[in-house]
C-alpha angles and dihedrals in degrees: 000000000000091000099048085061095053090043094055082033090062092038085054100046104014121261088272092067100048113069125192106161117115104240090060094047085056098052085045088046088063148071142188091286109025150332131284116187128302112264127223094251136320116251122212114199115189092195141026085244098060085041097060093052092051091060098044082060098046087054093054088063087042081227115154117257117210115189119209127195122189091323109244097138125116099172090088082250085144099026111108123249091186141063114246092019119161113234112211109205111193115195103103093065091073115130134130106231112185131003099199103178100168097058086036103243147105131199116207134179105253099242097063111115115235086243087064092048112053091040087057100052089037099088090046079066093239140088156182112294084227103039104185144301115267089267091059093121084076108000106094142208096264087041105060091026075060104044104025124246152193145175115099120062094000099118090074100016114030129201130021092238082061099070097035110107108190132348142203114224128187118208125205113272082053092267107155125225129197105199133182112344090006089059090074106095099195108028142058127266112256102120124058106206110060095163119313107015096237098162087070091076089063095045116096093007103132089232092296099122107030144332123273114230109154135027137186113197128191114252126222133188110248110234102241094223120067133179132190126208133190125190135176131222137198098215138022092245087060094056099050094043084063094040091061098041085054093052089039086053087055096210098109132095094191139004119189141165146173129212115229082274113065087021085064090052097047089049091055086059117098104300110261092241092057098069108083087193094058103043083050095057089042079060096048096038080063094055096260125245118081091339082055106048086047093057094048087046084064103048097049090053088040091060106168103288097093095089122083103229090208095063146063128260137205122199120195129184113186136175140230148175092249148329091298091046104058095042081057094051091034083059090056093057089045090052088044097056092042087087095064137065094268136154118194123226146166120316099222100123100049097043087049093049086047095047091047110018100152097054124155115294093247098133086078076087127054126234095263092040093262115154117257135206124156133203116207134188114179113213139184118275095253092055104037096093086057085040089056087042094045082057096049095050085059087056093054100047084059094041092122102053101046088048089054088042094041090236115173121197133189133165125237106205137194151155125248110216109285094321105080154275140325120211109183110176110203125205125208125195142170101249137145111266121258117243075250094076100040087060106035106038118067122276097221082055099038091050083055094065132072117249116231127211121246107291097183088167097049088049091048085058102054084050089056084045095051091044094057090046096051091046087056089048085050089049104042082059091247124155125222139186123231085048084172117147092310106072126085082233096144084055102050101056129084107260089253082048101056093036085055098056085045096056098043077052094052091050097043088036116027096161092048091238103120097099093321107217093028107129082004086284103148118322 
């Protein structure tokens, strides 16, 4: 039975988009943290249409399907559950459709990166509102619309869900579905609600519902002048008092920081100044020239020692119209964050992130080539100092143990336009590395970091860790993206709330197989 699928599989998609062997169904069996089952092949569909008979075939067996974007996740959203599933690898759908500037929106295929994107639409002179999470350079559209993110542009714009206008899903049993924008049958797709707002069940939901082929996005006009603040802080209170007050203030594209922690990690990284490559795009990101060579100037004096490693910072990027325009809007986050306890310093770390936002993926190890793997909640500005507490209070309940395992933790930190704040705990442990991370980091920086042997308690410890974190995050009532398989999510939700999700399941779904375990929907 098996082999007559993969038989009508490869007859469908070419022998060359259909693996079997055993090397590629365990790299497609991982994420960024761990490992779930082998599936039966990877499949490797180049259009929707050959998507869509792929699936009809696969029904006909009544074997599981599992899709996979760039794979960032590390919340086993791809990983299967289930013997003999098929895993959908989606790269190769990965075409921009339609740049329409004058009605202010873009379609793309869903397996684009946001790399892709935004380099495509660079040159029009316009963009996404939301332009892409750090890991674009491999993390896609699907990916993120299924998984929720957030990074660049979120200061002013959240999530990535927020800027998408309309959406193609394909269920299952290959049954198409034209949602939001899409839904309009005779016209084009520049306005997202067109009666109930049905594509929003199939945003954020971790690949449980349907698979993501096409996107439209809304387009916005990038502001030409840019500035970049950084600010520390003494206490974490302070930090997020200042954090509100800036989102609050609404001039910000993005508003970031780091704890001692995680701040300590990132400084034991190559220094900034070291990377030719990345000085060169600062200078260029400056427009070169004298302004350039200024900029460049700066970075190279400010090193990395301007930080004090025992306090918190903040980093801020923000837009205007022009020059006068951002040092306007530069003054009102200086005025916002007055009224904390705030010490300015040098930008350097914004300005690097801006002049090179879509780097190599390399902070999925840590400095010392630790493994890595974070937990996040986002909550509202006036409980994100007991929600940080909350957090800390796990730590030190499990004190002992990371100090046997030689586990290290820090928070990343940021605001998420004017709704709230995202805490995101990260974990770091000596561990052997995944076949993942062979593949997917760079050889010249893997071959820089020691190689640790297989640590399968330490690694037990930080699961037991991240559990307990993501419980808090369930109980102190936060939300979080990448739900996966990880999150508490069943128990989180009000009981109409949950019977609802089961029975649109149920409807979209009615054999469980659609990426069985996801929103603790089946296993």
């Amino acid at each position: 039975m098996a082999q007559a699928l993969l038989d009508e599989l490869t007859a469908l998609l070419g022998a060359d988009n259909v693996l079997t062997g055993e090397a590629e169904r365990r790299f497609y069996s991982q994420d960024v943290y761990r490992e779930g089952r082998l599936p039966l092949a990877v499949i490797r569909p180049g259009s929707a249409d050959e998507l869509v008979a792929a699936l009809r075939a696969i029904a006909r067996e009544g074997l599981a399907v599992v899709p996979r974007g760039g794979g960032m996740s590390y919340t086993d959203g791809y990983l299967p559950q289930r013997d003999n599933s098929i895993s959908i690898d989606l790269l190769r759908l990965n075409r921009v459709l339609e740049v329409n500037a004058e009605d202010g929106y873009v379609t793309v295929e869903c397996g684009a990166t946001w790399q892709s994107l935004f380099e495509a639409l660079a040159p029009l002179g316009v963009r996404t509102p939301y332009w892409g999470p750090l890991s674009g350079q491999k993390a896609t559209i699907g990916g993120a619309l299924s998984q929720g993110s957030m990074f660049l542009g979120s200061g002013r714009y959240g999530a990535a869900a927020e800027s998408v206008l309309g959406l193609d899903v394909v269920l299952v049993d290959g049954t198409v579905l034209k949602l939001g924008s899409h839904a309009n049958a005779f016209g084009v797709p520049f306005f997202r609600q067109y009666g109930p707002d049905t594509m929003s069940l199939f945003l954020s939901d971790t690949g449980a519902l349907g698979i993501k082929t096409r996107a439209t996005f809304r387009l916005v006009r990038p502001q030409p002048e840019s500035r970049h603040l950084s600010f520390q802080f003494v206490s974490a209170a302070d930090l997020f008092t200042a954090m509100g007050a800036v989102a609050r203030a609404d001039v910000v594209s993005e508003c970031f920081a780091f704890d001692p922690g995680l701040q300590g990690m990132r400084m034991k990284r190559a220094r900034l100044t070291d990377d030719v490559k990345t000085l060169g795009k600062v200078m260029k990101a400056a427009g070169g020239g004298l302004a350039g060579l200024k900029e460049g100037a700066k970075l190279v004096m400010a090193g990395r020692g301007f930080l004090d490693e025992k306090q918190y910072s903040m980093h801020l990027s923000l837009d205007g119209r022009d020059a006068a325009d951002a040092d306007a809007k530069a003054a009102v986050v200086r005025a916002a964050v007055g009224d904390a306890k705030a010490r300015e310093v040098e930008n350097s770390v914004p300005k690097v992130m801006r002049a090179n936002p879509f780097a190599d993926v390399t902070s999925m190890l840590g400095p010392g080539g630790e493994r890595w793997v974070p937990v996040h909640g986002v909550t509202s500005f006036s409980r994100a100092v007991s929600l940080f507490d909350s957090c800390q209070a796990v730590f030190a309940r499990h004190a002992e143990e990371m100090r046997r395992f030689d586990i290290d933790h820090g928070y990343l930190i940021a605001s998420v336009g004017m709704a709230g704040i995202l805490l995101e705990p990260v974990l770091y442990w000596p561990e052997a590395r995944l076949a993942f991370h062979e593949r997917v980091l760079p050889p010249d920086y893997l071959a820089r970091l020691p190689v640790f042997p297989p640590n399968p308690a330490a690694t037990e410890a930080v699961g037991r860790i991240r559990m307990a974190l993501a419980e808090n995050f369930t109980m102190q009532g936060a939300v979080s993206f990448q739900i996966g398989k990880f999150y508490p999510y069943q128990r989180g939700l009000e009981p109409g709330a949950a019977t609802f999700l089961r029975e649109i399941k149920a409807l979209v779904d009615p054999e469980g197989r659609m990426n069985p375990g996801c929103l603790g929907l089946g296993n």
